[in-house]
Kinemage of the C-alpha trace (Angstrom):
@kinemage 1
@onewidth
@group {chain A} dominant
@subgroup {mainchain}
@vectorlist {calphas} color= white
{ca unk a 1} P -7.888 15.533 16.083
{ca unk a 2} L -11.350 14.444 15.907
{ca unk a 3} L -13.778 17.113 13.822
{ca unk a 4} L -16.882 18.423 15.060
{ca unk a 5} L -20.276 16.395 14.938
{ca unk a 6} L -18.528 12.982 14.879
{ca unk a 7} L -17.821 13.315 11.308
{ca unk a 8} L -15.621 11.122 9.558
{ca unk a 9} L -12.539 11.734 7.649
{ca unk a 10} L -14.870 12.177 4.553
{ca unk a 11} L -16.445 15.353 6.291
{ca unk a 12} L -19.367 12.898 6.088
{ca unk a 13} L -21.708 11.468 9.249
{ca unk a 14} L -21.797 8.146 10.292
{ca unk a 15} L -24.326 5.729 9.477
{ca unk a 16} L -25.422 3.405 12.289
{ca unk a 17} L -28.010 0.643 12.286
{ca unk a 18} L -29.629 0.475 15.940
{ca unk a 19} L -30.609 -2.801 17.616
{ca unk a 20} L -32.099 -3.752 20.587
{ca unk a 21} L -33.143 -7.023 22.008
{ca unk a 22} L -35.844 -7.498 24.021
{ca unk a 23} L -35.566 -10.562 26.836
{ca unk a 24} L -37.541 -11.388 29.474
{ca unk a 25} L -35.824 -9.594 31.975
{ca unk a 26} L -36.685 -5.956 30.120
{ca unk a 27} L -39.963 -7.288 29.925
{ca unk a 28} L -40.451 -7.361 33.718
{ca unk a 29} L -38.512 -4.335 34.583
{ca unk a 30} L -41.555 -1.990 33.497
{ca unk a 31} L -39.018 -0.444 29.984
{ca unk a 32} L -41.003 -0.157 27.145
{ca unk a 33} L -38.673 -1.131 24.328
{ca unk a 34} L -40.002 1.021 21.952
{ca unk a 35} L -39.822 4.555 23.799
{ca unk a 36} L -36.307 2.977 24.940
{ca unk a 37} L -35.150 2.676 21.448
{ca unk a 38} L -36.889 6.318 20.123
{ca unk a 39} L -34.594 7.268 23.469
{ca unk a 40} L -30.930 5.453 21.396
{ca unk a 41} L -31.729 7.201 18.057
{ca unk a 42} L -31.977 10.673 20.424
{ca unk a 43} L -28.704 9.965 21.982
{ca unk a 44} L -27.579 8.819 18.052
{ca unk a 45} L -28.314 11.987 16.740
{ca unk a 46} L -26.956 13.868 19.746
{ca unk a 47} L -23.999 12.224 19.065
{ca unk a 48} L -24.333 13.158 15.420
{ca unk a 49} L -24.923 9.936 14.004
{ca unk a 50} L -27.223 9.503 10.982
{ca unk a 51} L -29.574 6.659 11.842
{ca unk a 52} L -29.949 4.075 9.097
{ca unk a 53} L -32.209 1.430 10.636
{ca unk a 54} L -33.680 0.081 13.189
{ca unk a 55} L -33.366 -3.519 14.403
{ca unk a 56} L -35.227 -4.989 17.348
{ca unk a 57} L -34.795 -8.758 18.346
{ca unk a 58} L -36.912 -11.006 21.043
{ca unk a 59} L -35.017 -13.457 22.947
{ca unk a 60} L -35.858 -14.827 26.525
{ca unk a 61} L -32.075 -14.474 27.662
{ca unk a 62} L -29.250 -12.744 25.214
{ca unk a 63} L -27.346 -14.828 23.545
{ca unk a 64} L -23.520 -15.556 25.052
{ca unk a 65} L -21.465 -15.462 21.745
{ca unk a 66} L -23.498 -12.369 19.353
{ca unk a 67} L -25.658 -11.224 22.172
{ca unk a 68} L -29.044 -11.247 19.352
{ca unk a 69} L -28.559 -14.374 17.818
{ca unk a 70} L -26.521 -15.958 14.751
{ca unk a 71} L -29.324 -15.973 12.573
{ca unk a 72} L -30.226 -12.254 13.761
{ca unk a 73} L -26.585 -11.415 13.315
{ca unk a 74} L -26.816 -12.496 9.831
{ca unk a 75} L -29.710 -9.742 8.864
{ca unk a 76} L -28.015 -6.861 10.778
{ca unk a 77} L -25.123 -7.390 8.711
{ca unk a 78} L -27.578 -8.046 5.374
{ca unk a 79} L -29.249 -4.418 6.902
{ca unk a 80} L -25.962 -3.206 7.235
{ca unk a 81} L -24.925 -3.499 3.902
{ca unk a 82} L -28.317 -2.624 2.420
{ca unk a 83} L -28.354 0.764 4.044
{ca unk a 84} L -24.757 1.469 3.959
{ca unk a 85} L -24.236 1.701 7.675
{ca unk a 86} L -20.584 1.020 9.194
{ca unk a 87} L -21.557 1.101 12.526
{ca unk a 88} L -24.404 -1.136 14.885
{ca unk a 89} L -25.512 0.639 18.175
{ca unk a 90} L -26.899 -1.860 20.379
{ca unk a 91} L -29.532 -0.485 23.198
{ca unk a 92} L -28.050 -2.609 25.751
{ca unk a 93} L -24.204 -2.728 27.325
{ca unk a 94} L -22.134 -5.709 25.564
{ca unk a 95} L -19.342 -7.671 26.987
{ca unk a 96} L -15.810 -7.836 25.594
{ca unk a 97} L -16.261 -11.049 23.571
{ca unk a 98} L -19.663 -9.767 22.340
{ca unk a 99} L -18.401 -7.303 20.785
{ca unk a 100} L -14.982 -9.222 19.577
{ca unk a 101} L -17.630 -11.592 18.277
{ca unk a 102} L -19.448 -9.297 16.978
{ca unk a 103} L -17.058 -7.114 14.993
{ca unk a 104} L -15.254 -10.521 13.130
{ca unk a 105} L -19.079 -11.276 11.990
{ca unk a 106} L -19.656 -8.291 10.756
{ca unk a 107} L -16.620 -6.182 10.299
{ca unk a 108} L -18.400 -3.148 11.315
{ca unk a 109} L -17.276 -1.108 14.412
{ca unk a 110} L -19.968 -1.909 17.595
{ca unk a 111} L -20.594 0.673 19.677
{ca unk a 112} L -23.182 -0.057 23.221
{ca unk a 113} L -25.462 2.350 24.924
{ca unk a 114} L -23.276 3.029 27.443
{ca unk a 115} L -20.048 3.660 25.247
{ca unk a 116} L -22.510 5.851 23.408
{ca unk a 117} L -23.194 8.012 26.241
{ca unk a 118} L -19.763 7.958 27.480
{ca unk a 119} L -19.163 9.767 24.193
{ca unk a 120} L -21.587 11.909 24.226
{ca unk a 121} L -20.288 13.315 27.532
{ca unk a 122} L -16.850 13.357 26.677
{ca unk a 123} L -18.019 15.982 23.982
{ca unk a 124} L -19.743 18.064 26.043
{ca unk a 125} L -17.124 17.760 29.105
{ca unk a 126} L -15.770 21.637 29.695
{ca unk a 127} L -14.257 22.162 32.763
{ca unk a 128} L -11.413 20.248 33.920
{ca unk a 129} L -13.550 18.227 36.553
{ca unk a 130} L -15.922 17.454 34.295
{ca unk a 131} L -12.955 16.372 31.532
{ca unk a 132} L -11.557 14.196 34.870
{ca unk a 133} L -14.604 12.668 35.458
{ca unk a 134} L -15.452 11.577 31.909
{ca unk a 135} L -12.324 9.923 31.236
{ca unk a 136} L -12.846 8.218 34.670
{ca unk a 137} L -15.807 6.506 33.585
{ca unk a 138} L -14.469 5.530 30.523
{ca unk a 139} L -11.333 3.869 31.275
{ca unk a 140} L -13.161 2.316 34.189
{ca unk a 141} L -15.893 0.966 31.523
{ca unk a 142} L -12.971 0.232 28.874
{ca unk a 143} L -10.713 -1.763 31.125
{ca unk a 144} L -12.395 -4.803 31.200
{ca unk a 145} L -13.073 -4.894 27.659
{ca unk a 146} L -10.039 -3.885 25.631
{ca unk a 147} L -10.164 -7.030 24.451
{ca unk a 148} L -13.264 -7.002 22.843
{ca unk a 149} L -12.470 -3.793 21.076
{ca unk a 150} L -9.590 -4.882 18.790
{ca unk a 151} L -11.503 -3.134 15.798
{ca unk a 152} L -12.135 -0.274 17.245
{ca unk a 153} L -9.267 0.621 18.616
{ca unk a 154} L -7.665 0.520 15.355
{ca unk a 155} L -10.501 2.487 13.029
{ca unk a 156} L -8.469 5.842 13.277
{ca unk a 157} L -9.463 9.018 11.872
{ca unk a 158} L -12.543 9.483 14.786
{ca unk a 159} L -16.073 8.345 14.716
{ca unk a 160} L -18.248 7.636 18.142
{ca unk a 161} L -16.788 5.336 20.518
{ca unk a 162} L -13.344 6.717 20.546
{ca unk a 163} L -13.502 10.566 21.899
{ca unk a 164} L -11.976 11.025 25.293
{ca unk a 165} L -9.097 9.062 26.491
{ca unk a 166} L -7.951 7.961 23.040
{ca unk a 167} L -6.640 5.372 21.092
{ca unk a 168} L -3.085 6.067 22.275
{ca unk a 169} L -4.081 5.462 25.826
{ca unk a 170} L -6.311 2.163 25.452
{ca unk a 171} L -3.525 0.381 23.731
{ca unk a 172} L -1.449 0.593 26.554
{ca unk a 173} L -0.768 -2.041 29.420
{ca unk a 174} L -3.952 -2.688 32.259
{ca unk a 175} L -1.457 -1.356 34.866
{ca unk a 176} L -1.107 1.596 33.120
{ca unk a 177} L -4.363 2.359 32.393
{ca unk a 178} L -5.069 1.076 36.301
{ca unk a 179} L -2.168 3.699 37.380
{ca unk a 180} L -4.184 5.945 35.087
{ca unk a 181} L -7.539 5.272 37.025
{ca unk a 182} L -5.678 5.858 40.388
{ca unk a 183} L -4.465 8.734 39.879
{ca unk a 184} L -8.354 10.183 38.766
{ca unk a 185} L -9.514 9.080 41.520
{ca unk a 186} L -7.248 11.029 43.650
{ca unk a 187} L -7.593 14.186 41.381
{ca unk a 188} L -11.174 13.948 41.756
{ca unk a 189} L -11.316 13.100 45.593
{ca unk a 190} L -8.883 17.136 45.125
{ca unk a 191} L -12.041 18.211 43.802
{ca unk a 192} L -14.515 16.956 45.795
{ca unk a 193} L -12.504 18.099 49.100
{ca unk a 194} L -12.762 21.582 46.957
{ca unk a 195} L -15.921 21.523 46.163
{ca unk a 196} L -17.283 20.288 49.570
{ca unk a 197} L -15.185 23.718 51.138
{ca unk a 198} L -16.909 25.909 48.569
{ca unk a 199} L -20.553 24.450 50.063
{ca unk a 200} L -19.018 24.967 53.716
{ca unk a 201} L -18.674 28.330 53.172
{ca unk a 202} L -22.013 28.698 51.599
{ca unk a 203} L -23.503 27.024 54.875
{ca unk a 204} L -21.651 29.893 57.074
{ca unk a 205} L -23.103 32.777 54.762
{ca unk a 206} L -26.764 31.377 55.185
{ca unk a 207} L -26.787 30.841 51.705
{ca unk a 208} L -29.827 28.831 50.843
{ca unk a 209} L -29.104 26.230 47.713
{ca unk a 210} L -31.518 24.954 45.346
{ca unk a 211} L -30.295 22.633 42.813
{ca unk a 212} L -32.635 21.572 39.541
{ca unk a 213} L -32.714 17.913 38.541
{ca unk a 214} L -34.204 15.977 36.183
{ca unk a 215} L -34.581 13.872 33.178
{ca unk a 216} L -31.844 14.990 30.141
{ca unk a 217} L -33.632 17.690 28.005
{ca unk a 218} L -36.753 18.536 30.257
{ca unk a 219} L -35.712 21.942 30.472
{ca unk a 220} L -33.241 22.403 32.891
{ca unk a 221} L -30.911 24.588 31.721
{ca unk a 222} L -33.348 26.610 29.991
{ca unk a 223} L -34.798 27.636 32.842
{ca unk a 224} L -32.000 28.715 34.825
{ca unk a 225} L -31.375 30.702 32.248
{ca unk a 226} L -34.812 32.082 31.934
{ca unk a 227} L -34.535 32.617 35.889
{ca unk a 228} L -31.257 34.335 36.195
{ca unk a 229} L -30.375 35.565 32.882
{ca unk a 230} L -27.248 33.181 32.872
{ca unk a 231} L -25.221 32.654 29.854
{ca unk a 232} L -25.419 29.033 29.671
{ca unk a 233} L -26.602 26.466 26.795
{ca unk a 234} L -29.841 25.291 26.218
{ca unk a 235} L -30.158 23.214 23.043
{ca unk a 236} L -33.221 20.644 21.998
{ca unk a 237} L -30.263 18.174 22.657
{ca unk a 238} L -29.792 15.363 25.003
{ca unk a 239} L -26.941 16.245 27.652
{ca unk a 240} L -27.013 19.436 25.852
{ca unk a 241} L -24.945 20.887 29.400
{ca unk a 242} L -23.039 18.727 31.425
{ca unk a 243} L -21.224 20.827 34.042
{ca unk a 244} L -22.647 21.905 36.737
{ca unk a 245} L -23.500 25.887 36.846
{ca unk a 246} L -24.896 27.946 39.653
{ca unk a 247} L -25.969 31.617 40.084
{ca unk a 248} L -28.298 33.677 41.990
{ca unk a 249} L -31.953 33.541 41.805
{ca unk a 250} L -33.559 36.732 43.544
{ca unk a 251} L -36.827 35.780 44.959
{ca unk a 252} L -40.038 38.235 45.319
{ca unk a 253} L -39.528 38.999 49.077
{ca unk a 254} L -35.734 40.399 47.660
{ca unk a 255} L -33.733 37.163 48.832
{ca unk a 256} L -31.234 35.962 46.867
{ca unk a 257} L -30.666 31.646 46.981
{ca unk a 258} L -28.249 30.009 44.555
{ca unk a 259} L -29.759 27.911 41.860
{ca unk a 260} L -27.259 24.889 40.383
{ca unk a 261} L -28.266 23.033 37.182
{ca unk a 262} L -26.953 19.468 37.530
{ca unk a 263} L -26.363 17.056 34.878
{ca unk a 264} L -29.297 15.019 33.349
{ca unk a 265} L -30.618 11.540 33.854
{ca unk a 266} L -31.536 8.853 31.336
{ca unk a 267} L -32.646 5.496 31.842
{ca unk a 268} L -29.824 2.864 32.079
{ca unk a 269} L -27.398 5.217 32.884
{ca unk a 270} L -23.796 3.748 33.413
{ca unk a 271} L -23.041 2.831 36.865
{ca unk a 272} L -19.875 3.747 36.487
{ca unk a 273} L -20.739 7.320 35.248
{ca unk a 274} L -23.212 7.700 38.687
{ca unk a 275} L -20.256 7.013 40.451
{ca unk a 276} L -17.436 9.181 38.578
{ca unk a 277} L -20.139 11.875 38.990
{ca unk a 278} L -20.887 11.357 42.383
{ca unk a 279} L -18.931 14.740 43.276
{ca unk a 280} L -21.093 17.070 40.987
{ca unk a 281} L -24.297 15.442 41.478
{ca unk a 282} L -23.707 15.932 45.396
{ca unk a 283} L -25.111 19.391 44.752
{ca unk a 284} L -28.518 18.121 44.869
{ca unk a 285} L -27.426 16.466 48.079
{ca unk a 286} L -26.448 19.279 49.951
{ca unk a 287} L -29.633 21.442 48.224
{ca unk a 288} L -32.164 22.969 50.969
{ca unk a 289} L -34.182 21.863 47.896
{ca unk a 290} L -34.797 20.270 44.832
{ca unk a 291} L -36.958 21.343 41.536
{ca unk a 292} L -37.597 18.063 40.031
{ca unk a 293} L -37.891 19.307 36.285
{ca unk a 294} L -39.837 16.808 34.173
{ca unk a 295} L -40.514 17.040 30.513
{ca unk a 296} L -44.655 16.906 30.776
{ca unk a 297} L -44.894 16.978 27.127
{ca unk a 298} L -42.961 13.589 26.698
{ca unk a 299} L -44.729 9.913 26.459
{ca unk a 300} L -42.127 8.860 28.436
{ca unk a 301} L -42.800 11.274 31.643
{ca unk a 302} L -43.891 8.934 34.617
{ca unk a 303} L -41.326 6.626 33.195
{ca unk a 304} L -38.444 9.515 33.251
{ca unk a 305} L -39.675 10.733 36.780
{ca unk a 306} L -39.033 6.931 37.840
{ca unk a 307} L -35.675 7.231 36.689
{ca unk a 308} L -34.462 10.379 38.846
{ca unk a 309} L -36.118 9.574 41.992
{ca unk a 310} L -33.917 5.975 41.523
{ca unk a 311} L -30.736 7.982 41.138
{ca unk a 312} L -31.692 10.588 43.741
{ca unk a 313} L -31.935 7.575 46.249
{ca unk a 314} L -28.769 5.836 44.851
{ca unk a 315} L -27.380 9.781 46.193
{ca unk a 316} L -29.100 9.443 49.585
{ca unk a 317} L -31.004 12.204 48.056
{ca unk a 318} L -34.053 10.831 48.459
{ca unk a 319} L -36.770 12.348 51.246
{ca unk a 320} L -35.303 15.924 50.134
{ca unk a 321} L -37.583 18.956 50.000
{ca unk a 322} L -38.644 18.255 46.192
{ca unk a 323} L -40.935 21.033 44.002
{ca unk a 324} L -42.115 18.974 40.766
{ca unk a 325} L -42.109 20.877 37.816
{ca unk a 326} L -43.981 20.204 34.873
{ca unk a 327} L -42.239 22.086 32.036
{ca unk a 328} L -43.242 22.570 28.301
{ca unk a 329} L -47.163 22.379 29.369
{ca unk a 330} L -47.660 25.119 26.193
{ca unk a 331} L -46.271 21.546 24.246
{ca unk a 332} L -49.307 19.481 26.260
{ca unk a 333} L -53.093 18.993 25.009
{ca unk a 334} L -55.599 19.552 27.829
{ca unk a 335} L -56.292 15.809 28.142
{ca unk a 336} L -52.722 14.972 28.706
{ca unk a 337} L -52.574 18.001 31.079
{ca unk a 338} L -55.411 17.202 33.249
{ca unk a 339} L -53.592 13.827 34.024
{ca unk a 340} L -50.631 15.636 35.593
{ca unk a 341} L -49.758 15.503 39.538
{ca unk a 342} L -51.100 18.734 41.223
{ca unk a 343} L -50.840 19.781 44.953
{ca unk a 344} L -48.642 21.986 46.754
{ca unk a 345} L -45.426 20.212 46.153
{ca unk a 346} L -45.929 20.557 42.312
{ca unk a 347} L -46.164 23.233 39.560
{ca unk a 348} L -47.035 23.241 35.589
{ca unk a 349} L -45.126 25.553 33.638
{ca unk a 350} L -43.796 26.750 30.115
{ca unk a 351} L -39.820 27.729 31.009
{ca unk a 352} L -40.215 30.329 27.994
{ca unk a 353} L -43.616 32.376 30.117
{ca unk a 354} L -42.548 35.063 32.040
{ca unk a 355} L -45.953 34.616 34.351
{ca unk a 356} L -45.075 31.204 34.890
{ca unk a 357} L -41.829 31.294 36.218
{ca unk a 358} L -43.099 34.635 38.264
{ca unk a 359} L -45.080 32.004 39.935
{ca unk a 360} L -42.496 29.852 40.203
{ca unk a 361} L -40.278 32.271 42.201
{ca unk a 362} L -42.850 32.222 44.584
{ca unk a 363} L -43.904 28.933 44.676
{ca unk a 364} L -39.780 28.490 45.855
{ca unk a 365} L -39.901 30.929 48.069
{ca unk a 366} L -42.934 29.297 49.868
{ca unk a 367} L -41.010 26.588 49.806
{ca unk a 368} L -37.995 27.412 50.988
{ca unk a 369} L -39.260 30.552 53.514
{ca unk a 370} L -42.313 29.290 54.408
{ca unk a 371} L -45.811 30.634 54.553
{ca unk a 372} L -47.152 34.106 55.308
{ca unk a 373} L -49.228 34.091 58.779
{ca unk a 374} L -50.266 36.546 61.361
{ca unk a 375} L -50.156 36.705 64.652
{ca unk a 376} L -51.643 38.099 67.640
{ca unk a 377} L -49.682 37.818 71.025
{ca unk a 378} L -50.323 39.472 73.879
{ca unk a 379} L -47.898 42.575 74.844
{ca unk a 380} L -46.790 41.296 77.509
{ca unk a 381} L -45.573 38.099 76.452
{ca unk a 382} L -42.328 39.337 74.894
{ca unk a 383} L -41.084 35.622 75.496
{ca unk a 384} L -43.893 34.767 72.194
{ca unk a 385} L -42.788 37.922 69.999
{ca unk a 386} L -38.715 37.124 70.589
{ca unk a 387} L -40.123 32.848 69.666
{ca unk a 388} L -41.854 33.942 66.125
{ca unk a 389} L -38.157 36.264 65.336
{ca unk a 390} L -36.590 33.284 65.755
{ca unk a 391} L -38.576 31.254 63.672
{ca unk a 392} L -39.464 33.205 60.830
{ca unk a 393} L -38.950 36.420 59.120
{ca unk a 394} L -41.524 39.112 60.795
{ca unk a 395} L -42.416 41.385 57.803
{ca unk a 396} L -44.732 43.544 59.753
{ca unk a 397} L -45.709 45.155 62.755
{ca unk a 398} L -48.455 46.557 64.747
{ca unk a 399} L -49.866 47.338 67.966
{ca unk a 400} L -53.877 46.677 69.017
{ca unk a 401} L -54.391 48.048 72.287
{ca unk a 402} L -53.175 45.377 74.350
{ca unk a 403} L -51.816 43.281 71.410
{ca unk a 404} L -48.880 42.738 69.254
{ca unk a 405} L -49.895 42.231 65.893
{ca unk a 406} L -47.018 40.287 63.627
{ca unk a 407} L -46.897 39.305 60.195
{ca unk a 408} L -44.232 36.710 59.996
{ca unk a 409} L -42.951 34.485 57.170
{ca unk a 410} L -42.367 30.855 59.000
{ca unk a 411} L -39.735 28.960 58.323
{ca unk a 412} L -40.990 25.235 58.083
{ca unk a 413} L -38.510 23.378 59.928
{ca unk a 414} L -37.829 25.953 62.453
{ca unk a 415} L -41.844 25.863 62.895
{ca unk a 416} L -41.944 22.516 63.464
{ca unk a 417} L -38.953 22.580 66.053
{ca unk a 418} L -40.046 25.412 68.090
{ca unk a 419} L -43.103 27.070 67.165
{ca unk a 420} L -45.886 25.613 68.683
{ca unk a 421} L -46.446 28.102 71.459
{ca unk a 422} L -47.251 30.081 68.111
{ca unk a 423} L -50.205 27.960 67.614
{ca unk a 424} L -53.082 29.604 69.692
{ca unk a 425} L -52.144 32.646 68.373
{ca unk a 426} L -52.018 32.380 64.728
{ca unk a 427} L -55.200 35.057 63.146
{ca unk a 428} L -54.614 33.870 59.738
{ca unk a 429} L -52.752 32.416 56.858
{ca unk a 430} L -52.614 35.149 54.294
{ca unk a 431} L -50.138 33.502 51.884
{ca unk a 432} L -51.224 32.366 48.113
């Protein structure tokens, strides 16, 4: 059995020596290559990997046989030795004879960005979907390259690259382990037909769902903790959660939603994983809305905030009612504050101050519930008074002579749909 912390049989860590090569094609994609690779040695050390070195090559197109070069080959492995490292994490995903190639140059195990974050998640997988769904993703990933991975398959005694489905497994036949992949998909398809009741029956309730997404480590979990008191983890770690959790938020008017954390983004993150997670991250699609948590503290921000609205419209989330937040502003100077998005579809907070997230509950429930307005309809129109019950929540009540006087909470959509008799008879908007 594998020990905690990716430690080695030794009770020691890991050293790695990171590389990352740098062609054209990152160039023109916007990824800064630096911020990318700060962004590996994060998801090293999450993995609990002691980072050696760095190693960044420039290339216009990778190179077929060793990916960075022969000549570049030969100073990772000169690096390698130097620094005592017995692994190379490369920033970018390898192909099978890569990293066959690879490995007989420089008999060290090679590990890619994806396989790294594969492993990451197979160590934080709990629950038995999420356990379903990891090993998914990594077969799927591992299939076509078993035979690039001759080394690693047989470096027992643990280390990353080889949590999850196991060495035992990955020697076997490609039927088997296509059998294998078969039979996840329909155990997760079980799940999803599960899961998909459990939202049905949160539709027939009225329950109203909000689901928080973001970048990995902005904050998420922290604050649904800090919003419902739940028990859940929230470590300075990348993919510090990665099942999905939901409880009950109570909002100032007294109305309780349900507010699911979802698992983080990152930047190049495994097709295959977007799909084996398709089932949990269709939370945020079936979410009346969506806090868009976002790190403002980190250089990478605008670049992370990129990221998730790509995946959200890889969901068909996209065009969802979003709320930005801006978390860890106490972490911010002003300068780098004052360059933040404002308006009323965004919010700068610290998860950890009680008067900001009091101002987040109601910035949710304007969201969600609509504003405050009141009306003045005539008594006799009882055809306008039954119209604004139906599309809001009246609050308050009055009479003025020969007027109804209603203070009613409108419900957007509803609003939009069938309220603009309302119109002429709106007094004023009284909400914050």
């Amino acid at each position: 059995m594998r020990q905690n912390g990716y430690e080695t049989g030794a009770g020691e860590r890991e050293r790695a020596v990171l590389v990352s090569l740098v062609t054209d094609e990152v160039k023109r994609s916007g990824i800064d290559p630096d911020l990318s690779l700060q962004e590996l040695v994060a998801l090293a050390e999450t993995a609990g990997v002691e980072v050696a070195d760095t190693l960044m090559q420039q290339r216009e197109v990778p190179d077929s046989k060793y990916f960075i070069g022969k000549g570049k080959t030969q100073e990772l492995k000169a690096l390698a030795e130097q620094t005592g490292a017995g692994t190379a994490i490369f920033d970018q995903e390898l192909s099978g004879a890569q990293v066959r190639n690879l490995e007989e140059e420089l008999d060290m195990k090679i590990i890619d960005r994806t396989q790294l974050i594969l492993d990451i998640f197979a160590g934080r997988a709990k629950t038995r979907e999420g356990i379903l769904q990891v090993e998914l993703a990594q077969l799927t990933y591992l299939l076509p390259r078993l035979s690039g991975h001759g080394k690693n398959l047989s470096r027992l005694g643990g280390g990353i690259g080889t949590r999850g489905p196991g060495e035992t497994k990955l020697e076997t036949d490609r039927r088997h382990i296509r059998n294998r992949i078969s039979e996840l998909k329909r155990q997760l398809e079980a799940v999803t037909q599960h899961r998909a009741l459990h939202r049905e029956r949160r539709k027939k309730t009225g329950a109203i769902q909000v689901a928080i997404v973001g970048y990995t480590n902005a904050g998420k979990s922290t604050l649904l903790r800090q919003l419902t008191q739940a028990d859940v983890l929230a470590e300075d770690k990348l993919f510090a959660t990665l099942d999905p959790t939901s409880r009950a938020l109570r909002l100032p008017s007294g109305k309780e939603v349900v507010l699911t954390d979802t698992v983080g983004f990152i930047q190049n993150l495994p097709h295959d994983l977007v799909a084996a997670f398709r089932a949990t991250l269709e939370e945020a699609n079936e979410a009346d809305l969506l806090l868009h948590v976002i790190d403002a503290s980190s250089p990478m921000r605008e670049r992370q905030k990129s990221v998730v609205d790509q995946v959200l419209g890889e969901l068909g989330a996209a065009g969802k009612p979003t709320l930005l937040v801006w978390n860890k502003i106490d972490q911010c100077s002003a300068a780098s504050l004052s360059l933040l998005a404002g308006g009323s579809d965004s919010i700068r907070i610290s998860a950890l101050n009680p008067n900001d997230l009091a101002r987040l509950r109601e910035k949710i429930e304007d969201k969600l519930l609509g504003e405050i307005a009141r009306l003045r309809i005539p008594a006799s129109r009882g055809d306008l008074a039954s119209l604004a019950y139906r599309v809001g929540e009246v609050t308050g009540q009055d009479t003025d002579e020969d007027w109804l006087l209603l203070t009613v909470r409108l419900n957007p959509a509803d609003m939009e749909k069938w309220g603009r008799p309302l119109e002429p008879y709106r007094m004023e908007d009284i909400s914050n």
